[in-house]
N, C-alpha and C positions, 0 to 999 in steps of 0.2 A: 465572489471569486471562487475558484472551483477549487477541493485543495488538489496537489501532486500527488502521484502514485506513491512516492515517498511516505505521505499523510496517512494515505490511506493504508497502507503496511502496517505504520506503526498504529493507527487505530485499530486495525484485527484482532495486534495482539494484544491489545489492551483489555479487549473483550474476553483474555482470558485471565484476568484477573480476579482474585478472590476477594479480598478486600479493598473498600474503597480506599483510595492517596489521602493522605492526611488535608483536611479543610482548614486547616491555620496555620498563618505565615510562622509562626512559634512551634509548630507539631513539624514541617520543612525542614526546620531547620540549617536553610541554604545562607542565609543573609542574617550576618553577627546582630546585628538590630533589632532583628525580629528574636533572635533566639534568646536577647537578651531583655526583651520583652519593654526596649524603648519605644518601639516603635508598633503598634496593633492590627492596623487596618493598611496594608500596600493600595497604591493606587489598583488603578485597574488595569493599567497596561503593565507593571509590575506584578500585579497577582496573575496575570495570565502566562507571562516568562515566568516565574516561576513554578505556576501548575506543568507547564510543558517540561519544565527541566525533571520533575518530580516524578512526573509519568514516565521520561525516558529510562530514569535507575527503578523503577516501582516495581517490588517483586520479583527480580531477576530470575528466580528457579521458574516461577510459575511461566515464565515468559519465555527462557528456553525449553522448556518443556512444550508449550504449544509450537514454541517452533518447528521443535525438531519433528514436531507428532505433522506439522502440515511438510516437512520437508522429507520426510521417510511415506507416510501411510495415507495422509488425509489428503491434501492438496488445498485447493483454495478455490474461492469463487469472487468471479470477477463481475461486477453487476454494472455497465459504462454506459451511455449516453455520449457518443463521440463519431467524428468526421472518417469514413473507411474507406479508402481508395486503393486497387488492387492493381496488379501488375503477373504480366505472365512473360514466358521466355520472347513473346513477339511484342514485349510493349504493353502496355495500359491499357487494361480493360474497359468497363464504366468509367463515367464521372462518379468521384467521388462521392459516396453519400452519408447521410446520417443515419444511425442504426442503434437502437437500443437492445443489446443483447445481456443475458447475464450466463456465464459458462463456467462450468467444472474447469477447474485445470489440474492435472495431476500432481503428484508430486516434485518432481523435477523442475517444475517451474514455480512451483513456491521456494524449492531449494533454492535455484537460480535468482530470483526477487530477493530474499531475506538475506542473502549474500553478496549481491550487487549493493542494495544497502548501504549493508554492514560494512563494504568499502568505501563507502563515498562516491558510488559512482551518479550520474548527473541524470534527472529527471527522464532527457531523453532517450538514455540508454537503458532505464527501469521499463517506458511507454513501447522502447523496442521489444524486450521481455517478453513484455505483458502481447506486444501486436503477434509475437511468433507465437507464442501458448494460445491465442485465439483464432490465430490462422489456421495451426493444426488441428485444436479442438473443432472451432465452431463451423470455420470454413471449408476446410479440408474434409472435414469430419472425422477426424484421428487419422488423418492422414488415406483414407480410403477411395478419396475422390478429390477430383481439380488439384492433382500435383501438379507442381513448381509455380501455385497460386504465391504470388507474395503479397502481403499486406500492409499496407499505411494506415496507422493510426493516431488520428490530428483531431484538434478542436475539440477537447475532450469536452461536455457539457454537464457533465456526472460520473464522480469515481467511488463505487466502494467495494472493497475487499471483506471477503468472511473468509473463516479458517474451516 
C-alpha cells in the first residue's frame, strides 16, 4: 500500500528530528498500563498506534521550526512515481501516463501542504496541491512555458517528500 501525501508530510518532518521517540511503552507514556509498568511488551498492532501517536506530539519546536524553514525559505521535494494526465483550455491532451519525477517546489507550496494538513483537509485536496506545485514547477516550468497546461495526478505508485 502506498502511504498518502498526508504520510508522507508528516514523515518529512520527522526527519527533522533530533532525538529518537522513546522505544518503550513505559518511556510513552500514553497507556496508564504501560506507565504503570503492568503491562511490558504491547502487542504489535498496539506498539505501532502508539509509535504513531508519539511521533505526531514528538518535539514540537523542532518540528515547527522545520516547518516554518520549508514554508518561508526552503520548500520541498517531491519525489512520485504516479498516473499524469493533462488538460488544456481545448480539452485533453495525451493519455494519461506514468511518470516518475522528483521536483523542487518552492515555498508556498510547502506553506500550502503543511496547512491543508493541519486542517484536516482530505488526501485528495493535498494530491491537488501537490498536482498544481508540479504543474508549475515541473510542467509549466515555473510557469514559463505551456500556460493554462492543467494537471491530473492519479495512481500514485510512490510518494516521498523531503524538506
Amino acid at each position: 500500500m502506498v502511504d498518502s501525501l498526508g504520510d508522507s508530510l508528516d514523515r518529512a518532518l520527522e526527519g527533522a528530528f533530533t532525538r529518537r521517540i522513546p522505544q518503550s511503552a513505559q518511556a510513552q507514556r500514553t497507556v496508564e498500563r504501560y506507565v504503570a509498568g503492568k503491562l511490558k511488551r504491547p502487542r504489535q498492532e498496539l506498539r505501532a498506534r502508539l509509535e504513531g501517536e508519539v511521533k505526531k506530539r514528538w518535539q514540537p519546536q523542532v518540528r515547527a521550526k522545520a516547518l516554518k524553514k520549508a514554508a518561508s525559505t526552503g520548500g520541498l521535494v517531491v519525489s512520485t512515481r504516479a498516473r499524469f494526465g493533462f488538460t488544456v483550455a481545448s480539452g485533453m491532451t495525451d493519455d494519461a501516463r506514468i511518470c516518475n519525477i522528483t521536483q523542487a517546489l518552492p515555498p508556498e507550496f510547502a506553506e500550502q501542504l503543511f496547512s491543508a494538513r493541519e486542517q484536516g483537509k482530505t488526501e485528495d485536496q493535498l494530491r491537488q496541491i501537490a498536482a498544481d506545485g508540479l504543474a508549475r514547477m515541473y510542467f509549466r516550468a515555473n510557469n514559463s512555458r505551456a500556460h493554462g497546461l492543467g494537471v491530473e495526478f492519479t495512481d500514485v505508485e510512490r510518494l516521498d517528500i523531503e524538506l
